[in-house]
N, C-alpha and C positions, 0 to 999 in steps of 0.2 A: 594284427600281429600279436604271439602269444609268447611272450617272457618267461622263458624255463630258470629256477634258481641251479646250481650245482647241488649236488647230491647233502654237501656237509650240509646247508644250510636248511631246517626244518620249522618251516611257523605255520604249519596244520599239526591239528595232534587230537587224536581219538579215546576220547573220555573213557566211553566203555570199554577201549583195550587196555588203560591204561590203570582201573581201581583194581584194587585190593582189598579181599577182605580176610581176616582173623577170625577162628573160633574166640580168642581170648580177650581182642581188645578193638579199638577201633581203628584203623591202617591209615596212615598217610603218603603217598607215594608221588614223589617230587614230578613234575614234568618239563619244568623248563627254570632256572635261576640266570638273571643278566645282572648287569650293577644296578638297574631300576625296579626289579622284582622278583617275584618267586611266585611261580606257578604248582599248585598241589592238586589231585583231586582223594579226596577222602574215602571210606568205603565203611558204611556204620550197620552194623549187622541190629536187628532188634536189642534193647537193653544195654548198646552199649554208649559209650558218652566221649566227646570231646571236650575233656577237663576245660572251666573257665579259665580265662585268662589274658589281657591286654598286650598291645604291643606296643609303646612309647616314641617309637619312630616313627610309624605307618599307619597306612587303613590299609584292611580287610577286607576283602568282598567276599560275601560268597554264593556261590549261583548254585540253586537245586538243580540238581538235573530228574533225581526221580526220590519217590519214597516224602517224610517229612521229619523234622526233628522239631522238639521242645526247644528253641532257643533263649541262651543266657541274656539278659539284658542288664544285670545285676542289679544289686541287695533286694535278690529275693524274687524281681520282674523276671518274666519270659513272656514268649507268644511261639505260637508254632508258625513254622516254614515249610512249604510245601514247593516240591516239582514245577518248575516257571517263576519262582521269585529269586527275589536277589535282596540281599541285606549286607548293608554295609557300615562297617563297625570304624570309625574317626579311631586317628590315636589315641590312646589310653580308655576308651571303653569297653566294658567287660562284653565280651561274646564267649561261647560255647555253644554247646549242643548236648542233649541225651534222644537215642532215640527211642519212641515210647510206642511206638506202632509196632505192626504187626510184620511190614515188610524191607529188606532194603537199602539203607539211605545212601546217597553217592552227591557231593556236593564238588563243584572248584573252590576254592582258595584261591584270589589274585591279592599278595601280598606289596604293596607299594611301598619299598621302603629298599634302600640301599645294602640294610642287614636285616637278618631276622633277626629280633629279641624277644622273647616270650618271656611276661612274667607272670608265673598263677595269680588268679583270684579267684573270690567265692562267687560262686552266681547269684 
C-alpha cells in the first residue's frame, strides 16, 4: 500500500532547481524553515565567499553537492571540501567558505537550531 501526502505537504525538494547563482556575490536560497531548522542550498560562483561566521545556538551541516570550497575553520585554519562530503560545524565554531576553483560550488545548509543567529568572524 502506497501513502500519498496532500498536495500542501512537501518533504522532497530538488537541489539543482532550487540554487541560485549571482554575478556579484554568493546566493543563499532558503528551502524549507520549521521551529527545528532551516534548510538553504547555497550557489558559489568561482571567487566568490561565504563570509566567516558562527552560530551560538546551532550546528551547521553542510553537504557538497558539486564543485569545492576553501573552508573556514578559523584563526587562520581551513582545508577544502569537495562534492560528497559533509562537514559540520558545533555551535560557536567558525565556518565559511571561498571558492578558489575553477568551477561551480552548490552546497545544503542544514541549520539545527530553533532560530538563526549569525555572527561574523575572521576565518
Amino acid at each position: 500500500m502506497t501513502d500519498t501526502l496532500p498536495d500542501s505537504i512537501q518533504r522532497t525538494f530538488d537541489v539543482e532547481k532550487s540554487v541560485r547563482f549571482s554575478p556579484d556575490k554568493a546566493i543563499v536560497t532558503e528551502i524549507l524553515i520549521t521551529k527545528h531548522s532551516s534548510i538553504a542550498v547555497w550557489g558559489v560562483h568561482p571567487g566568490q565567499q561565504v563570509p566567516a561566521h558562527t552560530h551560538p545556538d546551532g550546528q551547521d551541516t553542510w553537504i557538497m553537492i558539486r564543485g569545492e570550497l576553501t573552508y573556514y575553520l578559523g584563526n587562520g585554519h581551513k582545508k577544502i571540501i569537495s562534492a560528497g562530503q559533509i562537514d559540520v560545524a558545533e555551535p560557536s565554531q567558525v565556518h565559511g567558505a571561498t571558492n578558489e576553483g575553477a568551477e561551480d560550488a552548490v552546497f545544503v545548509s542544514i541549520y539545527s537550531a530553533p532560530s538563526l543567529k549569525v555572527i561574523p568572524a575572521s576565518p
